[in-house]
C-alpha positions in Angstrom: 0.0 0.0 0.0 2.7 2.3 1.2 4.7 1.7 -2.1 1.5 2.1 -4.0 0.6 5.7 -2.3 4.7 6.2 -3.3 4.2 5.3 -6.8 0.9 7.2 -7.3 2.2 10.3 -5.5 5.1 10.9 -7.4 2.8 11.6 -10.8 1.1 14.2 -8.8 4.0 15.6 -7.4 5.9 16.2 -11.3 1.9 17.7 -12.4 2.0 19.8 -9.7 5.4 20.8 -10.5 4.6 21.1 -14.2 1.5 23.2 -13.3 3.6 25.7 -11.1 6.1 26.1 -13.4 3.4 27.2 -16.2 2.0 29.4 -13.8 4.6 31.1 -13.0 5.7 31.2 -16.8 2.0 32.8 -17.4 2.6 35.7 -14.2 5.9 36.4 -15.4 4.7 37.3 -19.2 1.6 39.4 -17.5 3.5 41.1 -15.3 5.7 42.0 -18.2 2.8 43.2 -20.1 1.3 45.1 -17.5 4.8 46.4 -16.3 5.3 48.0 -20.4 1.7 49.2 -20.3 1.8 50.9 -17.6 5.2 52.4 -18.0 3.5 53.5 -21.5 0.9 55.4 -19.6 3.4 57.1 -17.7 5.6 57.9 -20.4 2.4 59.5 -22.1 1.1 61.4 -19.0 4.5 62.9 -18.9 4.8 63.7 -22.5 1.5 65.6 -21.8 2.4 67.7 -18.8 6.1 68.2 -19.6 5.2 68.9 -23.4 9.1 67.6 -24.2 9.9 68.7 -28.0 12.3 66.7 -30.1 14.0 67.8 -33.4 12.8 66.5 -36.7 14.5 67.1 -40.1 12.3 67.7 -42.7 12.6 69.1 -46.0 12.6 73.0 -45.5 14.5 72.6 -42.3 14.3 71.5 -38.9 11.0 71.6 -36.9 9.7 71.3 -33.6 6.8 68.3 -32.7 5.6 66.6 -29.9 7.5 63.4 -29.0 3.4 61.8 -28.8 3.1 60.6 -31.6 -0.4 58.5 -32.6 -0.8 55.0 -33.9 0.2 55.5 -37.4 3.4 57.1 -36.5 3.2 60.4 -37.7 3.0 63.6 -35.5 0.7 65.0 -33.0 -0.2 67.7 -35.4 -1.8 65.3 -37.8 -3.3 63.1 -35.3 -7.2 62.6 -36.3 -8.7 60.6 -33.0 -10.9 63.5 -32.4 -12.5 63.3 -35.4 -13.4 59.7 -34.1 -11.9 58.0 -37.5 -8.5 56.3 -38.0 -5.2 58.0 -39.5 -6.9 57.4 -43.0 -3.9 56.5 -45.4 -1.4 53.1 -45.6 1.8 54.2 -46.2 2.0 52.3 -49.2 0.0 52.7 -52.4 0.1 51.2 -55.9 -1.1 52.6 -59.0 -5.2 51.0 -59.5 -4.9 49.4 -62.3 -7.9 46.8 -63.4 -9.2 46.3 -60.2 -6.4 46.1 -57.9 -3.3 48.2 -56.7 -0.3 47.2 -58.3 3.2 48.0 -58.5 4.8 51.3 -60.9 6.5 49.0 -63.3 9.7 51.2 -62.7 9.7 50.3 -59.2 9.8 54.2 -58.4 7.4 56.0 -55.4 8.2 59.4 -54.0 6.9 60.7 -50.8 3.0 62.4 -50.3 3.5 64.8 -47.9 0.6 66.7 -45.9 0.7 70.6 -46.3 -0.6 71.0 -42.6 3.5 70.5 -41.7 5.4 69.1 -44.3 5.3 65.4 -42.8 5.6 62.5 -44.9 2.2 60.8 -44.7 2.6 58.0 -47.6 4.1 57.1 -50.6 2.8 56.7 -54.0 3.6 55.6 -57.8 5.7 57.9 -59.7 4.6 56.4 -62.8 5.9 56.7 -66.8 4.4 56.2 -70.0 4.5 52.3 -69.5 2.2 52.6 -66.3 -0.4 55.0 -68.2 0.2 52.0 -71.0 -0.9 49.8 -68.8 -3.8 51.2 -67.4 -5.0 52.3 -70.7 -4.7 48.3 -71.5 -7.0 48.0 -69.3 -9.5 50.3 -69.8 -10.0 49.4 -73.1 -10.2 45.5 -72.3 -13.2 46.5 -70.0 -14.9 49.0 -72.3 -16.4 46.2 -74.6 -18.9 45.4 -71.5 -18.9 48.5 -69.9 -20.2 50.2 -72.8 -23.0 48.1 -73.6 -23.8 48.1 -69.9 -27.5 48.8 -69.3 -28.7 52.4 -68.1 -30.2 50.9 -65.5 -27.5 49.0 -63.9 -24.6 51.4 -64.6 -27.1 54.0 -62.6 -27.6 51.7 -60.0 -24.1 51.1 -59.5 -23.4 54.9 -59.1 -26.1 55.2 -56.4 -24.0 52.5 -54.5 -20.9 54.4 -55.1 -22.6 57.4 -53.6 -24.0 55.7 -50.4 -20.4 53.7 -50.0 -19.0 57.8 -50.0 -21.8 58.8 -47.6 -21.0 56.4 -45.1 -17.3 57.3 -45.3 -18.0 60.8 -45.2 -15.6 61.4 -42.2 -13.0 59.4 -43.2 -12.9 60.6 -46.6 -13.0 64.3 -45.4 -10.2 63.9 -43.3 -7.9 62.2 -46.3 -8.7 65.2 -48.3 -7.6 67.7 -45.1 -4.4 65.8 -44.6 -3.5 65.3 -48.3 -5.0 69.0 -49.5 -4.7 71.1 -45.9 -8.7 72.5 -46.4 -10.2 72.9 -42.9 -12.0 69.7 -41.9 -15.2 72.0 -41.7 -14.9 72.7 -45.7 -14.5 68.9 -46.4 -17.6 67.8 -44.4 -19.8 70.5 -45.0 -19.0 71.2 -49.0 -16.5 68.8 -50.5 -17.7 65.6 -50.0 -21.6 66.6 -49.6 -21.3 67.6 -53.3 -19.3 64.5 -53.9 -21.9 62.3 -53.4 -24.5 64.4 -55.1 -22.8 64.7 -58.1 -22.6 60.9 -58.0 -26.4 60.9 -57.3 -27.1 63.2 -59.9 -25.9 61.9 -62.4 -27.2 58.4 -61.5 -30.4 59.8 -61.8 -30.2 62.0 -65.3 -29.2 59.3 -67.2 -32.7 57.2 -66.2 -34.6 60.1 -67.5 -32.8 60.6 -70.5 -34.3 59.4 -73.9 -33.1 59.6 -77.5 -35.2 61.5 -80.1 -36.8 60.4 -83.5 -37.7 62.6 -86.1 -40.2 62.1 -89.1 -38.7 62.5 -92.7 -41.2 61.1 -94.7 -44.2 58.3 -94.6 -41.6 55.7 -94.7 -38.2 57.3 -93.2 -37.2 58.2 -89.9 -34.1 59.2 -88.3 -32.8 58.0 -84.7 -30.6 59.8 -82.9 -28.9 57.7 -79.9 -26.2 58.7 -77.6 -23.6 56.4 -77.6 -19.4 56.4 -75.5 -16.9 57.4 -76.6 -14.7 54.9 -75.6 -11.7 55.4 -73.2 -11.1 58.8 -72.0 -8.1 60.5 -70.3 -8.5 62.8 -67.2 -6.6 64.7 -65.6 -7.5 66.7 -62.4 -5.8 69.6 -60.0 -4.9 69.2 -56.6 -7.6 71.9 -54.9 -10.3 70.1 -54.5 -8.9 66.5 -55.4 -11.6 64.1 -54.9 -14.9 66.6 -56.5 -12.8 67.4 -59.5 -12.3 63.7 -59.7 -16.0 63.4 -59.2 -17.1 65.6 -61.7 -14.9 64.2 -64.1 -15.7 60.1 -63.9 -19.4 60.6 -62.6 -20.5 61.6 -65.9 -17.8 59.7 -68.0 -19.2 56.3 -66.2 -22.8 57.3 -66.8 -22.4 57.8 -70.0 -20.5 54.5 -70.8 -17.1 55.1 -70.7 -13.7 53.6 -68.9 -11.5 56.2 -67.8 -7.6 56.5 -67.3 -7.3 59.4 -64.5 -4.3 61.1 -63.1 -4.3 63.2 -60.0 -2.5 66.1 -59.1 0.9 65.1 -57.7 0.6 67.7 -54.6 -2.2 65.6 -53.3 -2.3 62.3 -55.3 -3.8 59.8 -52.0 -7.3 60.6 -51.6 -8.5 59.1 -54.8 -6.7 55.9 -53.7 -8.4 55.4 -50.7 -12.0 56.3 -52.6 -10.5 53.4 -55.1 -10.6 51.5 -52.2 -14.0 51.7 -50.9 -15.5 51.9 -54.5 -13.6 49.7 -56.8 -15.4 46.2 -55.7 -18.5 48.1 -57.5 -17.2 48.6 -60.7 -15.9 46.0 -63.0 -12.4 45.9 -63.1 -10.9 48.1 -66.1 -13.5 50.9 -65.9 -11.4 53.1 -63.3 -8.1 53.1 -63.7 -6.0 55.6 -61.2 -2.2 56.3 -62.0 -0.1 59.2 -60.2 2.5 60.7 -61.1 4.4 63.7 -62.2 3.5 65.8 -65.3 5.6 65.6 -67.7 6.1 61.8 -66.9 2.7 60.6 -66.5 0.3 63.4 -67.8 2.0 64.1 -70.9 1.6 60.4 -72.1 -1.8 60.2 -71.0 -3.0 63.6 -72.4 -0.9 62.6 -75.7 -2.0 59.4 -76.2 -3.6 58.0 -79.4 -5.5 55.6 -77.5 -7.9 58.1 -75.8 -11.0 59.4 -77.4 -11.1 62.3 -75.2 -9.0 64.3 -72.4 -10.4 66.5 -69.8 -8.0 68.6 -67.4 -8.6 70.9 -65.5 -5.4 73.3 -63.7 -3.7 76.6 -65.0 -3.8 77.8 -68.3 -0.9 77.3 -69.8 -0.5 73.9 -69.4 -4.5 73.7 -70.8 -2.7 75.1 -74.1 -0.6 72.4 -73.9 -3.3 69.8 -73.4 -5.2 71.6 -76.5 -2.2 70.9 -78.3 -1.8 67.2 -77.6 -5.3 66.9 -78.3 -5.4 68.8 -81.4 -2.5 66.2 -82.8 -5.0 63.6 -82.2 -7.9 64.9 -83.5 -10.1 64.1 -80.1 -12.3 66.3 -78.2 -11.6 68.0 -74.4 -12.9 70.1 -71.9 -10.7 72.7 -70.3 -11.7 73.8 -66.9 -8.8 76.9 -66.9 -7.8 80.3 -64.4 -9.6 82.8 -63.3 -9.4 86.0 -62.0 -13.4 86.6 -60.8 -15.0 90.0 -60.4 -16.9 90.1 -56.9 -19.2 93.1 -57.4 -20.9 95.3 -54.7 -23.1 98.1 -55.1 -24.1 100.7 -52.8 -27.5 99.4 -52.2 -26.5 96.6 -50.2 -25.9 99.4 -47.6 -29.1 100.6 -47.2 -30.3 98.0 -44.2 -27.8 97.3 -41.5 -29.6 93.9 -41.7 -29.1 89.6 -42.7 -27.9 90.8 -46.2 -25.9 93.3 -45.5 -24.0 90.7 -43.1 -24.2 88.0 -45.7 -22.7 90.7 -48.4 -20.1 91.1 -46.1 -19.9 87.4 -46.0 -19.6 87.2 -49.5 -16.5 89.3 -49.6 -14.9 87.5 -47.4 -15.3 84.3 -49.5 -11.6 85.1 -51.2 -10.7 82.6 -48.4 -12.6 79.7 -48.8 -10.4 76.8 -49.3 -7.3 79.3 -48.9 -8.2 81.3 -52.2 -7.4 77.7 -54.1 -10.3 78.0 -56.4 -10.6 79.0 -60.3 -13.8 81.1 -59.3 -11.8 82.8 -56.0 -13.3 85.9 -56.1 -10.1 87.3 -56.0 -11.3 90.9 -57.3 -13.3 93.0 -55.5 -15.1 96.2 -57.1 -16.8 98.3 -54.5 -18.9 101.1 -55.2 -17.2 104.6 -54.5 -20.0 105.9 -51.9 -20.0 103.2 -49.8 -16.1 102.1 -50.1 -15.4 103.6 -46.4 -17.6 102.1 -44.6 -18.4 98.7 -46.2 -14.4 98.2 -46.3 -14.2 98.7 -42.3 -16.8 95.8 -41.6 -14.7 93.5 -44.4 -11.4 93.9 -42.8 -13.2 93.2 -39.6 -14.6 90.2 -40.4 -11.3 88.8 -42.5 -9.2 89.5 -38.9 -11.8 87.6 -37.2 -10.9 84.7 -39.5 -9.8 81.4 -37.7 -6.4 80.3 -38.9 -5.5 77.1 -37.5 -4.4 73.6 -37.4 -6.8 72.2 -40.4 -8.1 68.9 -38.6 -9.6 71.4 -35.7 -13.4 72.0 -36.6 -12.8 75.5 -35.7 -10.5 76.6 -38.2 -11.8 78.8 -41.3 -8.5 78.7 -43.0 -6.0 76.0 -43.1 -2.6 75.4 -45.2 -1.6 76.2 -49.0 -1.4 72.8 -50.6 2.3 72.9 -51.7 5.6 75.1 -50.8 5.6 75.7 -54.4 2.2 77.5 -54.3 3.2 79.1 -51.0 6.1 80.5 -52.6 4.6 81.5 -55.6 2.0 83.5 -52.9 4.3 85.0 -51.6 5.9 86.8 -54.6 2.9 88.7 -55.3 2.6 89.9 -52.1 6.1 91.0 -52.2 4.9 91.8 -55.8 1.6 93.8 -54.4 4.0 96.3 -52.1 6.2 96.8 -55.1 3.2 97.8 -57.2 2.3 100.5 -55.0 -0.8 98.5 -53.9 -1.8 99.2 -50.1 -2.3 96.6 -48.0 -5.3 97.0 -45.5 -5.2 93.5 -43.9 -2.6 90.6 -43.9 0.1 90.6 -46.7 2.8 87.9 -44.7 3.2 84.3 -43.9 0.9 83.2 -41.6 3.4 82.4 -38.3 1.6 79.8 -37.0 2.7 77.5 -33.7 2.0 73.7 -31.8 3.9 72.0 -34.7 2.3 73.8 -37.6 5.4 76.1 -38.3 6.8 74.2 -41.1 3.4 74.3 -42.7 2.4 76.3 -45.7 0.3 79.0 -44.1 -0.5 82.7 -45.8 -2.4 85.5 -43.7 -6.0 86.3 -45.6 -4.3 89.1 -47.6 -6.5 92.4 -49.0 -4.7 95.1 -51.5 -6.5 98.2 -52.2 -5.3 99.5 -56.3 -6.1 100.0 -59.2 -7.0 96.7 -62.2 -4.5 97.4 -64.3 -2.0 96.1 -61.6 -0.6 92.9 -61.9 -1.9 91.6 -59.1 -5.5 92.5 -60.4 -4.9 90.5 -63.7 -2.4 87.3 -62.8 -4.0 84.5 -60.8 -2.6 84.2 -57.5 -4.9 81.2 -55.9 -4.2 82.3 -52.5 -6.2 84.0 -50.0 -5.4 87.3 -51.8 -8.0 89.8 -52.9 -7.2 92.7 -54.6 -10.1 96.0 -54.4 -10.8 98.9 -56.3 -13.7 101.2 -56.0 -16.0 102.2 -59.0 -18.0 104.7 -60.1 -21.3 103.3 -61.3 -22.7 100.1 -63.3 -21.0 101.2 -66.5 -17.9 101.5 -64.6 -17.8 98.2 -62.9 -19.1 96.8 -65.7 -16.3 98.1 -67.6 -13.4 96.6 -64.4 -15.2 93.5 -64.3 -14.6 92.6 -68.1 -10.9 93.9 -68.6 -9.3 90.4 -68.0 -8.4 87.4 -70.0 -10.5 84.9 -68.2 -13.7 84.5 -67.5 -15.0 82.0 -65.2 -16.9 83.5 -62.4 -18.3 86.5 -61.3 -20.5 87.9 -58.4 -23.3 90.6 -58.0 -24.5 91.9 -54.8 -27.5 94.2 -55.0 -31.2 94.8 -53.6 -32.1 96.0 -57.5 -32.8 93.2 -59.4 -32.5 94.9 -62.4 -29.0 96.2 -61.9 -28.4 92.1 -61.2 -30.3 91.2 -64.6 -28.1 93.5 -66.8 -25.0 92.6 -64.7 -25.3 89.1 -65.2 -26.0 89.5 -68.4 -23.3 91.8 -69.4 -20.2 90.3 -67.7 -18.4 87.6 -69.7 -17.6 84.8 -67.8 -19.2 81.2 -67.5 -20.6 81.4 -64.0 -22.6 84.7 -62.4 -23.3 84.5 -59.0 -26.3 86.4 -58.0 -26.4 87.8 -53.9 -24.4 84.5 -53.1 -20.9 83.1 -54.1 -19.2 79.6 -54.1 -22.5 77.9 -54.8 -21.6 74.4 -57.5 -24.7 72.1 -57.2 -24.5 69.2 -59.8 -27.4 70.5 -61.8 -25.6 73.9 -62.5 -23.4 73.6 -65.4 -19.7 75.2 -64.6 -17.2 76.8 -67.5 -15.5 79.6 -68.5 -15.3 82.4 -71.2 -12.1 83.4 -73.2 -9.2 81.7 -71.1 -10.8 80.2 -68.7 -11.5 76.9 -70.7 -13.5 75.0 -73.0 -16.7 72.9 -72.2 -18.5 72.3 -69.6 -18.4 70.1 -65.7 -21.6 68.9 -63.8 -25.3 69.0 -65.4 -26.9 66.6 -67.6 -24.9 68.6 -70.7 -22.4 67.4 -68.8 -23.0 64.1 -70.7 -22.8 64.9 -74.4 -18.8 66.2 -73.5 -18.5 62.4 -73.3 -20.6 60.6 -75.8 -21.1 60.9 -79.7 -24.6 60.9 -81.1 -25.3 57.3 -83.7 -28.0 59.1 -86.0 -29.8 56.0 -87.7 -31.3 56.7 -91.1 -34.0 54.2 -91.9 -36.0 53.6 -94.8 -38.9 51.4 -94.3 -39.7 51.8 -98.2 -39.9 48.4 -100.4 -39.5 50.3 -103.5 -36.1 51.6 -104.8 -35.3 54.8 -105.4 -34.9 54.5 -109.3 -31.9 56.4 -109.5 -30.2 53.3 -111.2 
């Protein structure tokens, strides 16, 4: 028995053994874990309160940030966890090419970075001709379905696209903050609202659309039917990346088409992370993203043979260049161009210190929506002569009361210029304005701006008082720069409002709605705005006059830019002709 008890005993003993050994294995691996979180914490709650800065080299110099640094290991200053959504970008991204991101087939990527500071937040393609070569493979592989595609289904596949967008709407507004440096307000409230419309929209116009027949005789009739054209090229700019993206393949996919787009360079990532969300809707081939540089990836786009169309939209000289390539080619484009917009106030408006007079005032102040980076920036202001005193003294009020901040704080009016380059080239005309003779009543420096923002691009909301024939009253700046000049009466504003070579936008503030009838009638440019400003629902069609473009964006008219009409000519006659 004793022996028995021995022998059974000693098996428990070695499994208790075993057990304790685990155990204490299992404590020591917790402890660790709970020893590292903790010491995390600490770390972080000292971070907070001591604020401890470290030096990081970037590429205008060294700056200060925060040694916190969130989850996807960029800085404090581009951290998003207030806005409740995730630091939006991989650091990685391939061109989208037939479904999927793949590889540049030179093996080449240069650094995104975001405006707000300067910071490196991913890295994308810098493709070449043989990337756009690829792309353009497919696309026209997946135009022989795509185009025969029924109304029906290719609108009900942009109604998905739009409510994919609309529940992304955060996410997506903070991809195009980072990549662009808009305030986070602009993107939720304008961008990506109209986004999703245009999506809508044009998901709905084609379902209403029909073709037309017309009677030539008892036994002939002629059918006119809309049909693609094919593969199209598009190239868009880098101020409002993912609505001039929109307004470009919204009615290209309607229509029928496959499209081949480039983005801007200066903000080339948030159309890969809407490629992302959306490209499991469409077949693979119809949307084909590649980014790159100009000369290396737009140029063989915009010159290829193997486009039936090319729509860009940027400055004007390199439109002329686009015209060119497309004029070798013998294929149609639009040309959304510059701008240099006429915001016209007469001295009605100061009748009533009431809701339109503050909205006028408003509307002035509109030169800084989305940091003056818009073709239509009402960039010149004409106020009538009687009123110029007082008017001016509640418009420079209002512009110092603008909020120039951090662009991911829901507070801030005015964030960063999207590139050094177009800070730079700010700069020189404000340097340019003082030289001029032009006076400056508000702003006219770089915006000095602290808490890891001063390597960012930032420019004070800048008014010049002068005269129109001053450079800065003809060139386009696309900054928050407006240049004012007084005028005498309609004729004479009239007369300011059309001595430019654009012709794009313009705006009319009065109580006399005649004055705003002949106005609007009378000023050449694409786009009048009436007692309001910055107003671009999809059903309003958007051009220019003289150099600011060709063609049309957004509104059913929209379509024909990217179809060609079939006429059939049918003769339901037995009887020959007896010509022969």
């Amino acid at each position: 028995m004793a022996i028995k008890k021995k022998k059974i005993a000693k098996p428990k003993a070695k499994k208790r053994k075993k057990l304790a050994k685990r155990s204490k294995k299992k404590d020591k691996k917790l402890k660790k874990v709970v020893t590292k979180k903790s010491a995390t914490e600490k770390k972080l709650k000292k971070s907070k309160k001591t604020n401890r800065l470290k030096k990081v080299k970037t590429k205008r110099g060294i700056k200060k940030m925060s040694t916190e640094t969130i989850k996807s290991g960029v800085s404090a200053s581009l951290d998003t966890s207030h806005l409740k959504v995730p630091f939006p970008y991989k650091k990685k991204y391939g061109n989208y090419i037939n479904g999927k991101f793949v590889e540049p087939k030179s093996g080449k990527y240069f650094d995104n970075v975001s405006p707000i500071n300067n910071e490196v937040i991913c890295q994308v393609p810098r493709s070449d001709a043989k990337d756009v070569d690829a792309a353009l493979d497919a696309a026209h592989a997946a135009f022989k379905e795509w185009g025969k595609t029924d109304i029906t289904t290719r609108s009900n596949i942009l109604n998905k696209i739009a409510d994919v967008l609309e529940k992304n709407l955060n996410l997506l507004a903070t991809a195009e903050c980072l990549d662009n440096g808009k305030p986070i307000r602009e993107c939720m409230a304008a961008d990506l609202p109209l986004v999703i419309d245009h999506w809508r929209y044009f998901a709905g116009v084609i379902r209403a659309e029909e073709g037309s027949i017309a009677e030539i005789s008892n036994s002939q009739y002629s059918y006119n039917i809309p049909e693609p054209l094919g593969v199209v090229g598009q190239i868009v700019p880098w101020n409002f990346p993912l609505l001039m993206a929109t307004w470009k393949l919204a009615p290209a996919l309607a229509a029928g088409n496959c499209s081949v787009i480039k983005p801007a360079e200066q903000t080339p990532a948030s159309i890969m992370l809407m490629m992302e969300l959306i490209g499991d809707l469409l077949p693979p081939g119809v949307v084909n993203v590649v980014s790159g540089f100009g000369l290396e990836a737009g140029k063989p786009l915009a010159s290829s043979k193997r486009i039936a169309k090319i729509a860009f939209t940027g400055e004007t000289t390199t439109g002329r260049l686009i015209m060119q390539y497309a004029a070798q080619n013998l294929i149609p484009i639009t040309l959304e161009l510059g701008g240099k917009s006429p915001n016209i106030f007469f001295e009605d408006v100061m009748e009533k210190d009431d809701a339109f007079l503050d909205k006028c005032v408003e509307g002035f102040v509109m030169f800084n929506l989305n940091q003056g980076e818009v073709c239509t920036c009402p960039s010149r202001a004409l106020v009538q002569e009687s009123i110029y005193d007082k008017f001016m003294e509640k418009v420079i009020a209002r512009t110092k009361a603008v909020v120039q901040d951090n662009p991911l704080k829901m507070e801030t009016m005015i964030g960063a210029q999207a590139s050094v380059e177009q800070m730079e080239k700010i700069k020189s005309y404000l340097d340019l304005g003082k030289k001029e003779g032009a006076k400056v009543l508000c702003g006219g420096e770089v915006a000095k701006l602290n808490s890891g923002l001063e390597t960012g691009n930032y420019i004070q909301p800048t008014i010049f008082e002068g005269d129109n024939k001053m450079r800065i009253f003809q060139e386009e700046i696309f900054g928050p720069v407006v240049s004012v000049t007084k005028f005498k009466d309609e004729a004479h504003a009239l007369e300011i409002a059309n001595d430019t070579l654009y012709g794009l936008g313009a705006g009319v503030w009065t109580r006399n709605g005649n004055i705003a009838y002949r106005m609007g009638r009378a000023i050449q440019a694409g786009i009048v705005w009436t007692n309001c400003y910055h107003a671009y629902p999809a059903h309003s069609p958007f051009g220019g006059y003289k150099q600011s473009g060709v063609g049309r964006e957004t509104h059913k008219m929209m379509l024909n830019h990217y179809r060609q009409n079939k006429n059939l000519h049918v003769s339901y006659a037995e009887n020959k002709l007896g010509f022969f």
